[in-house]
Each structure stands twice: as C-alpha cells, then as structure tokens.
C-alpha positions as a LaTeX table, in Angstrom:
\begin{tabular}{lrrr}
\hline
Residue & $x$ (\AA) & $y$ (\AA) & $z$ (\AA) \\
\hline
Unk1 & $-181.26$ & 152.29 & $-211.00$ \\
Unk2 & $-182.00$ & 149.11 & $-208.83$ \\
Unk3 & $-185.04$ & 148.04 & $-207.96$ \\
Unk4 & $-186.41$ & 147.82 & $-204.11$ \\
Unk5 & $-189.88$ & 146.13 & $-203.58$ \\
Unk6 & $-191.02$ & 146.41 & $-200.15$ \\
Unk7 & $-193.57$ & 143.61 & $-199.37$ \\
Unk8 & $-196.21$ & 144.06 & $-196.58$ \\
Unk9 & $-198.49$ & 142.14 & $-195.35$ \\
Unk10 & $-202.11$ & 143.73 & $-193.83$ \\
Unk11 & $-204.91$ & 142.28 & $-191.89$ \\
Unk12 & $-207.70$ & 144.71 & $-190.61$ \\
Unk13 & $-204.67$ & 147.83 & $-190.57$ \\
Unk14 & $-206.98$ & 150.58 & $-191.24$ \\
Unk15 & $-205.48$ & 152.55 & $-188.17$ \\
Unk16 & $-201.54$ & 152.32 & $-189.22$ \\
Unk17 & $-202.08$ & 152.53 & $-192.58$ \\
Unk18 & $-201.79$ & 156.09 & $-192.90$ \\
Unk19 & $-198.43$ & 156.77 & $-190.53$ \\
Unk20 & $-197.00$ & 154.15 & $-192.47$ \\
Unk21 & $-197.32$ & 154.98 & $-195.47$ \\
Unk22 & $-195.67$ & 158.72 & $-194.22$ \\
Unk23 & $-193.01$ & 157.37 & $-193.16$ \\
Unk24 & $-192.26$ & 154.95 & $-196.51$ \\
Unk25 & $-192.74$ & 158.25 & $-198.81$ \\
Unk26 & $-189.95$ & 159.79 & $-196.41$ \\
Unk27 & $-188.01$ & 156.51 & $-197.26$ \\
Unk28 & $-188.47$ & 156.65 & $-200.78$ \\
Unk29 & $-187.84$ & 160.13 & $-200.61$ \\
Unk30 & $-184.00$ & 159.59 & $-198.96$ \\
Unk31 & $-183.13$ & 157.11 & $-201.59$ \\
Unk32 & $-183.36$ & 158.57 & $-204.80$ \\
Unk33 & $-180.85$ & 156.37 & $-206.29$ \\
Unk34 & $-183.48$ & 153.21 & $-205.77$ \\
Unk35 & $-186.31$ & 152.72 & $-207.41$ \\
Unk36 & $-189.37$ & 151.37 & $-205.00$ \\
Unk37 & $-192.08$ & 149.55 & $-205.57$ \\
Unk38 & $-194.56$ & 148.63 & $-202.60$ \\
Unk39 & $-196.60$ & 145.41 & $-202.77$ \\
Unk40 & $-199.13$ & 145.21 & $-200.09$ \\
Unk41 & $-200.75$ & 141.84 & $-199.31$ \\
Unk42 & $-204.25$ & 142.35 & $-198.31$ \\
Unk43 & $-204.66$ & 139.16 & $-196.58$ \\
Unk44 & $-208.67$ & 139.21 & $-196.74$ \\
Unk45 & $-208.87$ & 142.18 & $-194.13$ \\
Unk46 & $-212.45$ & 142.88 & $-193.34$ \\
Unk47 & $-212.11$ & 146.86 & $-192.08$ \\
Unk48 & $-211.16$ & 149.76 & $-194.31$ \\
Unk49 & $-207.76$ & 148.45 & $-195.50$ \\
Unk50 & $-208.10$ & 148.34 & $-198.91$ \\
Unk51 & $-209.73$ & 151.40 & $-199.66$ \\
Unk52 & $-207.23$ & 153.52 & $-197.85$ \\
Unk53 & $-204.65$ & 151.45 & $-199.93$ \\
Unk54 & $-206.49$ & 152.55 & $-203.22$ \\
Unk55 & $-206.62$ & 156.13 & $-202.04$ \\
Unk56 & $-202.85$ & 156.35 & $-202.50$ \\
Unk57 & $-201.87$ & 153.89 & $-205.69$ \\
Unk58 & $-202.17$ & 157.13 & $-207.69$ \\
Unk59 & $-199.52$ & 158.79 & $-205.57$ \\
Unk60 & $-196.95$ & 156.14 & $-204.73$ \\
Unk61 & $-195.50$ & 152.82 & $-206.44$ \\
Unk62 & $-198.00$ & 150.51 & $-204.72$ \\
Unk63 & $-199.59$ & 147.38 & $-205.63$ \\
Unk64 & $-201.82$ & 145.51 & $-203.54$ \\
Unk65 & $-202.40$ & 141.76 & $-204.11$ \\
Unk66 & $-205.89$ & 140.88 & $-201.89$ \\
Unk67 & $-206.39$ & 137.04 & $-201.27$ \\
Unk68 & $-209.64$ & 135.53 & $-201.04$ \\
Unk69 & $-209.49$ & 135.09 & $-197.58$ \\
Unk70 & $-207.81$ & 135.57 & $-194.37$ \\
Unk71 & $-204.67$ & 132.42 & $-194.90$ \\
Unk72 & $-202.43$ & 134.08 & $-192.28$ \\
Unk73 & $-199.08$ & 136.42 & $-191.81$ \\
Unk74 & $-196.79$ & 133.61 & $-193.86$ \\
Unk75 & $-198.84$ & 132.95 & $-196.11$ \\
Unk76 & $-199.42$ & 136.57 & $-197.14$ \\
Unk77 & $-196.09$ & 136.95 & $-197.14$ \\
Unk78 & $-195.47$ & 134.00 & $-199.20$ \\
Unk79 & $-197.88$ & 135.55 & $-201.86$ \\
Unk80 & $-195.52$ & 138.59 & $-201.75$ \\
Unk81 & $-192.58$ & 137.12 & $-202.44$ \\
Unk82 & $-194.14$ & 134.83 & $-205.17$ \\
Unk83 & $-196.18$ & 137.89 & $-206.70$ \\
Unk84 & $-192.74$ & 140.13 & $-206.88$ \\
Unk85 & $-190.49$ & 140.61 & $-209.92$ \\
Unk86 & $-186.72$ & 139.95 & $-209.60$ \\
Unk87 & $-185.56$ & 143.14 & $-207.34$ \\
Unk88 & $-184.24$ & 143.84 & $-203.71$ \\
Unk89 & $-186.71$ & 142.57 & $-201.50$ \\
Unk90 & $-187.64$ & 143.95 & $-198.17$ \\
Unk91 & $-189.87$ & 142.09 & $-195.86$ \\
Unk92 & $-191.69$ & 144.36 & $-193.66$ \\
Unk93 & $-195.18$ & 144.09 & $-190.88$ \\
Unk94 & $-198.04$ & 147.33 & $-191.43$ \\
Unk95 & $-197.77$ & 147.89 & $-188.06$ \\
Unk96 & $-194.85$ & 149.78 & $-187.38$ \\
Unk97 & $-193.61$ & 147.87 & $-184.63$ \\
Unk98 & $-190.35$ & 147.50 & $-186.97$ \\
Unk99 & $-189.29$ & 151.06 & $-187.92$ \\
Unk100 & $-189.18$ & 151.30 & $-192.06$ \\
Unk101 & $-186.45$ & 154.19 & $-191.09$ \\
Unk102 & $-184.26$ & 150.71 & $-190.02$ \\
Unk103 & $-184.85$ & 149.54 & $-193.64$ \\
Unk104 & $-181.74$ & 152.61 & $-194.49$ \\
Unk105 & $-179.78$ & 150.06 & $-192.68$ \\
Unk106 & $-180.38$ & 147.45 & $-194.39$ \\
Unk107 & $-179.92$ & 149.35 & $-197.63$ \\
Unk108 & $-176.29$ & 150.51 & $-196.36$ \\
Unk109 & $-175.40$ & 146.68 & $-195.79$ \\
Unk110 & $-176.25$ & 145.64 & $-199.21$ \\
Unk111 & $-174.33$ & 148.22 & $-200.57$ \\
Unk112 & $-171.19$ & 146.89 & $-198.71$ \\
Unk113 & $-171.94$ & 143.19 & $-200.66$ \\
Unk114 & $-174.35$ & 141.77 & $-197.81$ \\
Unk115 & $-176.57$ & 139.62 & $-199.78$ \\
Unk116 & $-178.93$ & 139.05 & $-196.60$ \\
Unk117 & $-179.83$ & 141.26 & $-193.85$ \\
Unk118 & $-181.93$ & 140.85 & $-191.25$ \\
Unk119 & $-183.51$ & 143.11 & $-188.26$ \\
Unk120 & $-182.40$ & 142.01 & $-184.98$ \\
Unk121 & $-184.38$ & 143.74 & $-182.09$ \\
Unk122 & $-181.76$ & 144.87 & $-179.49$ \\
Unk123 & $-184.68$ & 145.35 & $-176.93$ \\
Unk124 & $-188.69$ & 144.57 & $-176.80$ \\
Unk125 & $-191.00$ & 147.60 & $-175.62$ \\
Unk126 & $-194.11$ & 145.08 & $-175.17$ \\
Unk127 & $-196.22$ & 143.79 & $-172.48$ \\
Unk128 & $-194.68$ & 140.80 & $-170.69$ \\
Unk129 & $-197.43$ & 138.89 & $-171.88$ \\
Unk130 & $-196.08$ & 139.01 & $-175.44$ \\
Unk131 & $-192.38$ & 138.69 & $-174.46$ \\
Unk132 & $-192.80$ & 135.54 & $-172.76$ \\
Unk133 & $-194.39$ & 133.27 & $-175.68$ \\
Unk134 & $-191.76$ & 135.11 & $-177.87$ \\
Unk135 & $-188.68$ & 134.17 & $-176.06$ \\
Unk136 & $-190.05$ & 130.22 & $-175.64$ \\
Unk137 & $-190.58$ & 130.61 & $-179.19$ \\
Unk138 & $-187.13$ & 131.58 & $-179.82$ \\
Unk139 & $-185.36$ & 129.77 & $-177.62$ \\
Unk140 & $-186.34$ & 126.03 & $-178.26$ \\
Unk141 & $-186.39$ & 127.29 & $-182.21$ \\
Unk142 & $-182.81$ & 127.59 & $-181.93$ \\
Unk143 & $-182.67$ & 124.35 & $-180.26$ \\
Unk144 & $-184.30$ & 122.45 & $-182.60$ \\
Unk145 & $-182.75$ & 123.95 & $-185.85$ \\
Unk146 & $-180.07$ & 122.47 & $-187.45$ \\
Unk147 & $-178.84$ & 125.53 & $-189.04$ \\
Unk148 & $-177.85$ & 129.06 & $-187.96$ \\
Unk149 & $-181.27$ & 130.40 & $-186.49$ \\
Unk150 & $-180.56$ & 133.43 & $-184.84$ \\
Unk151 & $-182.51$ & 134.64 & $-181.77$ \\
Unk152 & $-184.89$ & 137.81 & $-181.37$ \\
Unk153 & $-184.98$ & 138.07 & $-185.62$ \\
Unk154 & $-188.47$ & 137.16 & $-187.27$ \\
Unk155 & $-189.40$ & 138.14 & $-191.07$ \\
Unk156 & $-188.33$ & 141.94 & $-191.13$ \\
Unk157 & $-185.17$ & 141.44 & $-193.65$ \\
Unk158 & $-183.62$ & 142.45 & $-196.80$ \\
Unk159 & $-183.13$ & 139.66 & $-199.46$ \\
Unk160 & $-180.68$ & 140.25 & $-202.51$ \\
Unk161 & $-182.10$ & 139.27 & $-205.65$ \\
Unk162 & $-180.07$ & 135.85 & $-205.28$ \\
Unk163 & $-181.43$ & 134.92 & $-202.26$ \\
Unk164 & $-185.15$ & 135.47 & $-203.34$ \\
Unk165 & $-184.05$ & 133.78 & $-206.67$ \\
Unk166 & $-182.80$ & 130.90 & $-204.04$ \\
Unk167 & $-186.26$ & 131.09 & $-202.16$ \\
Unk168 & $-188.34$ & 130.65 & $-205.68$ \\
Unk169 & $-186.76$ & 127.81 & $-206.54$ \\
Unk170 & $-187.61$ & 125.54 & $-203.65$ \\
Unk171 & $-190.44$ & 123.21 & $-204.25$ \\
Unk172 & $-191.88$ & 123.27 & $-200.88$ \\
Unk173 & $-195.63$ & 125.15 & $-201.28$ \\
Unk174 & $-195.93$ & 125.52 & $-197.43$ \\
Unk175 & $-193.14$ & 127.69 & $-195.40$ \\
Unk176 & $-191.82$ & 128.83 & $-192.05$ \\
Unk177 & $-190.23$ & 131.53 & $-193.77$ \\
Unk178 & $-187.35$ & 132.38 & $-191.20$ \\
Unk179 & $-186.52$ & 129.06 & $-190.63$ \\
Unk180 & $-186.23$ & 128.92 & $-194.95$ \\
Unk181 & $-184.17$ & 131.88 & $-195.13$ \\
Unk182 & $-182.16$ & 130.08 & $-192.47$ \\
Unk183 & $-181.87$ & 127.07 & $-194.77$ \\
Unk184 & $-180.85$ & 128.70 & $-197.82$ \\
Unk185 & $-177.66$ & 130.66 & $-196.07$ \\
Unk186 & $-176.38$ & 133.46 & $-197.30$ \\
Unk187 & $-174.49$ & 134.51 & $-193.88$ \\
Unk188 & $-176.52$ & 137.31 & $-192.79$ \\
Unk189 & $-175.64$ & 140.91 & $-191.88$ \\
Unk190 & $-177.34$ & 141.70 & $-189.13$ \\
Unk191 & $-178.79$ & 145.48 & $-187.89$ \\
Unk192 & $-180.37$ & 145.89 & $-184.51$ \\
Unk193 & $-183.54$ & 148.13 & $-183.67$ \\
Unk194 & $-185.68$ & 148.82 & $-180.35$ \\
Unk195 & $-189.23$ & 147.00 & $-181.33$ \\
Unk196 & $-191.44$ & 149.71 & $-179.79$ \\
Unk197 & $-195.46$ & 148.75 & $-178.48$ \\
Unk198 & $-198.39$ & 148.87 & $-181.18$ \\
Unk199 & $-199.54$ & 152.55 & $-180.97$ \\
Unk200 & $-202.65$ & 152.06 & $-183.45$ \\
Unk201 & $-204.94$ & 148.68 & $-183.57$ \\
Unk202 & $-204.43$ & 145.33 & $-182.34$ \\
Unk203 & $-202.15$ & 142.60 & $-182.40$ \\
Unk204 & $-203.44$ & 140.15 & $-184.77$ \\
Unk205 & $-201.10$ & 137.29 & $-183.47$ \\
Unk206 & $-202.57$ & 135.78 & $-180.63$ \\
Unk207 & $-201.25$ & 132.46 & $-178.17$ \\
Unk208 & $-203.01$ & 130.08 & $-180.34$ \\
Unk209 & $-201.18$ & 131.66 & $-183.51$ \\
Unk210 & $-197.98$ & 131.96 & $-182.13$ \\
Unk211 & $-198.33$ & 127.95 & $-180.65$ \\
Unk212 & $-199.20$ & 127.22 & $-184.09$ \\
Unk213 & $-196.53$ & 129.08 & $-185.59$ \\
Unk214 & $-193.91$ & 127.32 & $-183.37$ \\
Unk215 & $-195.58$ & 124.20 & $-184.05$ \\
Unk216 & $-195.22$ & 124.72 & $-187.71$ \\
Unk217 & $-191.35$ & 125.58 & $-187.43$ \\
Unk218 & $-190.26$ & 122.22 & $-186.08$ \\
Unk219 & $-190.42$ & 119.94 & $-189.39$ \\
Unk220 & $-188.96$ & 122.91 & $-191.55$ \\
Unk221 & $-185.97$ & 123.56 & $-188.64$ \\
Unk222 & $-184.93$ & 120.06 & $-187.82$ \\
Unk223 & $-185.92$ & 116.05 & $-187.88$ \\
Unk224 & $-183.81$ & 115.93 & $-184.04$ \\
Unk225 & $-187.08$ & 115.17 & $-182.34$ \\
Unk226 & $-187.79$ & 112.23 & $-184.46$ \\
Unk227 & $-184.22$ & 110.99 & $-183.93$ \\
Unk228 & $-184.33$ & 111.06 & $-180.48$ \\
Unk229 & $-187.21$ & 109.09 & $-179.70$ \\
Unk230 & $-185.36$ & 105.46 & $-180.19$ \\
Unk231 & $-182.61$ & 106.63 & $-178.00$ \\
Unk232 & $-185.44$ & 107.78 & $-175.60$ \\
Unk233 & $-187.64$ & 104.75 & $-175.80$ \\
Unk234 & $-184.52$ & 102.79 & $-174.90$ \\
Unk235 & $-184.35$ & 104.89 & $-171.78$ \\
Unk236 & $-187.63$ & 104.48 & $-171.23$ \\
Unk237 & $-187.69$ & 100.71 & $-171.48$ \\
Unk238 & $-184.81$ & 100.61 & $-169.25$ \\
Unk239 & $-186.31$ & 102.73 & $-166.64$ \\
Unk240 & $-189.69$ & 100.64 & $-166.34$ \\
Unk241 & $-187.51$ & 97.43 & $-166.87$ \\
Unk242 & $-185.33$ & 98.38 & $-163.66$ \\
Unk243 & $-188.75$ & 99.27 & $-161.82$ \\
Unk244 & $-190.40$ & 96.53 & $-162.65$ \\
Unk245 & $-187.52$ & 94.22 & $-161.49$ \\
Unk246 & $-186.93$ & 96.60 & $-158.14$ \\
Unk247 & $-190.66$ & 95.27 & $-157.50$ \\
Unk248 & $-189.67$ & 91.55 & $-157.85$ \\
Unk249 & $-187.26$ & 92.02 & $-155.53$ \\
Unk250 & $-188.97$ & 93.47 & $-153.39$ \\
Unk251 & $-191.98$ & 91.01 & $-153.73$ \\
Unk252 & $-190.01$ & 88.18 & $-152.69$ \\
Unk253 & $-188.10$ & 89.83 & $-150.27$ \\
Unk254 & $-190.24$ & 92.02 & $-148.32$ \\
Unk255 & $-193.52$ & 91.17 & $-149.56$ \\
Unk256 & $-196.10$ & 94.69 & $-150.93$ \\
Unk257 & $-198.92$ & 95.69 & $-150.03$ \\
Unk258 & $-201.99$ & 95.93 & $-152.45$ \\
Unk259 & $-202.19$ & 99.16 & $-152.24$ \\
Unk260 & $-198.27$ & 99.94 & $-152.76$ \\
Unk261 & $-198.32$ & 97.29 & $-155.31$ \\
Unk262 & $-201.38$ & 99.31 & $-156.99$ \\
Unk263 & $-199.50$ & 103.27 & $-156.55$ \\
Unk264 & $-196.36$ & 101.01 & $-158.30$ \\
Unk265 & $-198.69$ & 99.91 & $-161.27$ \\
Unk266 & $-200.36$ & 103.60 & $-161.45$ \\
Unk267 & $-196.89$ & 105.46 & $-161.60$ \\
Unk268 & $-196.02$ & 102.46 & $-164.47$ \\
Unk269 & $-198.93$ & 103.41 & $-166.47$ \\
Unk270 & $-198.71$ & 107.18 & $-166.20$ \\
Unk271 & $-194.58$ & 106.68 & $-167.61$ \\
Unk272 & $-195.74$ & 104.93 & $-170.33$ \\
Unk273 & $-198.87$ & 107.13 & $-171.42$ \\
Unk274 & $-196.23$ & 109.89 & $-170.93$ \\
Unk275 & $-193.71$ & 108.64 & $-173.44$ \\
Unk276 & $-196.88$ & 107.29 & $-175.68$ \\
Unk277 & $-198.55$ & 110.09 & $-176.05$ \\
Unk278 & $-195.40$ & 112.67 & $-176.72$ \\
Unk279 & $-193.91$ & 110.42 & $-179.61$ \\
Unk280 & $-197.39$ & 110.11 & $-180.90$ \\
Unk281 & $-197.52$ & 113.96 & $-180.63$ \\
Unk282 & $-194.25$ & 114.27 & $-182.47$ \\
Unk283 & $-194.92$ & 111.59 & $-185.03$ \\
Unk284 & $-198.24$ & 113.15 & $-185.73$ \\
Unk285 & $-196.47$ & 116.90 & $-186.05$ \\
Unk286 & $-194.06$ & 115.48 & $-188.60$ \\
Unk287 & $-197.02$ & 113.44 & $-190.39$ \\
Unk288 & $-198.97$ & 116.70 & $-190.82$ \\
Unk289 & $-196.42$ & 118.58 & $-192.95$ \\
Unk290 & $-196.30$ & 115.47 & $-195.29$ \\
Unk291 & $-199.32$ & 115.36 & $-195.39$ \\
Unk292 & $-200.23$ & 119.73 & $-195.95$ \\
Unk293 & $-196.99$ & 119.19 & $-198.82$ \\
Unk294 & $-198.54$ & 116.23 & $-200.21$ \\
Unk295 & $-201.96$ & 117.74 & $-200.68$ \\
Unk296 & $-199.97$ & 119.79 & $-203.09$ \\
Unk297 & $-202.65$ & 122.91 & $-202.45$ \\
Unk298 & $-201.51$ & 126.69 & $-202.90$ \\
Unk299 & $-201.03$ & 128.21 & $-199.46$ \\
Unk300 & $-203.17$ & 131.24 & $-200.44$ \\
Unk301 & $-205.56$ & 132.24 & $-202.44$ \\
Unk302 & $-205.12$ & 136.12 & $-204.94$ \\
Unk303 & $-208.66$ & 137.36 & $-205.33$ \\
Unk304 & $-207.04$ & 140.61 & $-207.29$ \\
Unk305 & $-204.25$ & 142.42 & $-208.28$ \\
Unk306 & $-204.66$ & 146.41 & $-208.04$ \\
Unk307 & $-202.09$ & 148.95 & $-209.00$ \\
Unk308 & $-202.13$ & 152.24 & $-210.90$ \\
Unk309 & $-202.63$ & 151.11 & $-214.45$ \\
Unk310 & $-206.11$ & 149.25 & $-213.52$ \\
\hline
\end{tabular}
C-alpha cells in the first residue's frame, strides 16, 4: 500500500483539535487502500495542544514534532516536510478552514498521474477584513513572480513523492513555501473548495504576519523589482531634469517668486526622498534574505519527537 503523511501545523488549537481529528479518522477510514500517517507540528503552542494530541497517538498514526518555540506557520511546516519519510504528502492548516474531506480530491488526482495538486478556494466565507489583505497579497504575488503563481491557492496541497524529493533537495534553509512549490513545477492539478469562517479559536495570522509574509515572498518569487529600478531612476532623473530646466526658463523669462521658487524646491525634494527611500526599501528587502540565507541558521527549532512507540 502507499503511504499518505498528512502534515499539520498547530499553534494554541486546543478548540479544533478534536473535530479535526473526527473528521481525519473518517478520512482514513474511506481510504483503506492508503496507509496514513499524521505528523503534527506543534509549533511551541502554549494552551492544551499537545496533550490533546497525546490523548490520541494510541488510537491513530500520529506523530507530533514540538519546536522549541513559536518560529511561525512556514516554518512549522518546513519542519514537517523535513521531519517526513518519502510518502504522499498532504499539506494541511488545524483549523478546518480547508475541509480534510477536499483532501479525497486530491487523492483522486494523483491517482489519474497528477504529481501536484493544490486546493484552490472557489469562494471565501470570511470577514472582509481578512479578504482584503488576502487578495493584495495575491494579486501583486502574481505580479511579481516569474513563474506560474496561481491566485486564491496557499499551502493546502498534495505533493507526489517526486516533488517533495524535488523540495528536499534545494539548499535554501529559509522558504516561502508556495512560491517554492511554484518554482519547482510540476504543472499542478488543481481542485476547488468553499473556505468556510473559523468556527473554534482564533486566527493566528494577523496584518503584521500577513505584511510580513508578503514581504518575505518577493526575493523567493522574482528579482523584477530590483531590475526595474535603473529603468526607473532614469525616469526619475529625467523628470527632475525637465523640472529643473522648466524653472530656468521660467527664471529668465518670467522671473519666480520666493515663495514659488521655494513650493518648486519642496515638491523636488519630496520626488527624490520618494524614489530614495523605495529603492532603499527594496534594496534592503533583497539584502535581508542574503543575509537570513547567509546566516546559514535552521529555520526552527524540534524540542521532541512523540509518537506511539515512546
């Protein structure tokens, strides 16, 4: 039989816990010809998360890998992937906002050769207030990439064991995973799902972490904003050049007054802090990542490995 490990990654999920593991027994359950193995990622929750995980290793497949601290959704899902054997992987959130039934899908594509598959939501049940940031997010992501990054998909996928075998063997140590999974190829088959509200807890992503996020994804998805600021400090140049020289004229012509001659100046220096400051931003976006890859530091921490046999 082939080998499924679903990977999951839990912060402070005490309340979904429960309902989700139901529903992945039912799953298991409906595909007896699979064998499943779940690997939580306790990514250093601070409620009763691991203990309700414990209370069921006895009963079902499960592993949980706890870091040492709190080192964020990728990263915990990073330590999955790393931390899994050589199977079908399925990447999937605690907090049932992505049915697991959808993951029958998935399973259905691979069987008809898709080595890829990823969860598409066909429609958001949120609050607007989490729609919004997600659609910016999506939106300039697929602007900036210079691969296939489809819209409305984030880490909710199955990878065949070539594609995780693809994923292991990149020598990066700090990921945007979709925009990785984007890189590698592998055409993907795509299923489509309504993403319903969180029933139980809270949502552990907030504007800061989602700004961060997207600020992350821009080295691994493209080098276009670097390449565009010569071409744009030509504009630039040109622009304050033909200002500067509309002055002149008008100096000698019609004569300014100081304080049109001072508004003139003010408007000059505000351009130029504009353009200074966002290449500066860019440069220094770009100059992080080298400098988070050249640290060479693990992006997460295991504290412990629990599963049945310990």
């Amino acid at each position: 039989m082939k080998n499924i490990t679903l990977i999951i990654p839990c912060y402070n999920e005490e309340h979904t816990l429960p309902d989700l593991i139901s529903e992945l027994s039912s799953l298991i359950g409906i595909h007896k010809s699979y064998t499943f193995h779940i690997l939580f990622v306790d990514d250093g929750s601070t409620d009763a998360t691991q203990s309700i995980l414990k209370e069921y290793i006895k009963s079902l497949p499960i592993t949980i890998v706890s870091l040492s601290r709190n080192f964020g959704h990728q990263a915990a899902l990073q330590a999955g992937l790393d931390s899994a054997e050589e199977s079908i992987i399925v990447l999937l959130d605690a907090d049932l906002q992505d049915p697991p039934e959808v993951i029958s899908d998935m399973i259905k594509k691979y069987e008809q050769g898709a080595k890829h598959v990823i969860a598409k939501r066909s429609q958001r049940n949120e609050k607007l207030i989490k729609k919004i940031p997600a659609h910016i997010f999506y939106y300039w992501a697929q602007k900036f990439s210079e691969f296939p990054f489809p819209r409305e998909v984030a880490d909710f996928r199955l990878l065949s064991p070539e594609v995780h075998t693809a994923y292991k063997s990149l020598p990066e140590r700090k990921f945007f995973l979709r925009g990785i999974f984007a890189y590698l190829g592998f055409t993907p088959e795509i299923v489509t799902y309504t993403r319903e509200k969180r029933q139980k807890g809270t949502s552990k992503y907030s504007w800061e972490k989602m700004i961060r996020l997207f600020l992350d994804s821009i080295p691994t998805l493209s080098s276009e904003p670097l390449r565009i600021l010569f071409p744009l400090s030509k504009i630039v140049a040109a622009t304050i050049l033909t200002i500067v020289l509309l002055i002149l004229l008008l100096w000698f012509s019609q004569g300014l007054s100081t304080n049109n001659l001072l508004l003139i100046c003010f408007l000059l220096i505000g351009l130029s802090a504009t353009y200074i400051i966002g290449t500066l931003s860019i440069i220094a976006l770009y100059l992080h990542a080298i400098f988070q890859q050249s640290q060479n530091r693990p992006p997460y921490i295991i504290d412990s490995i629990i599963n049945a046999e310990q």
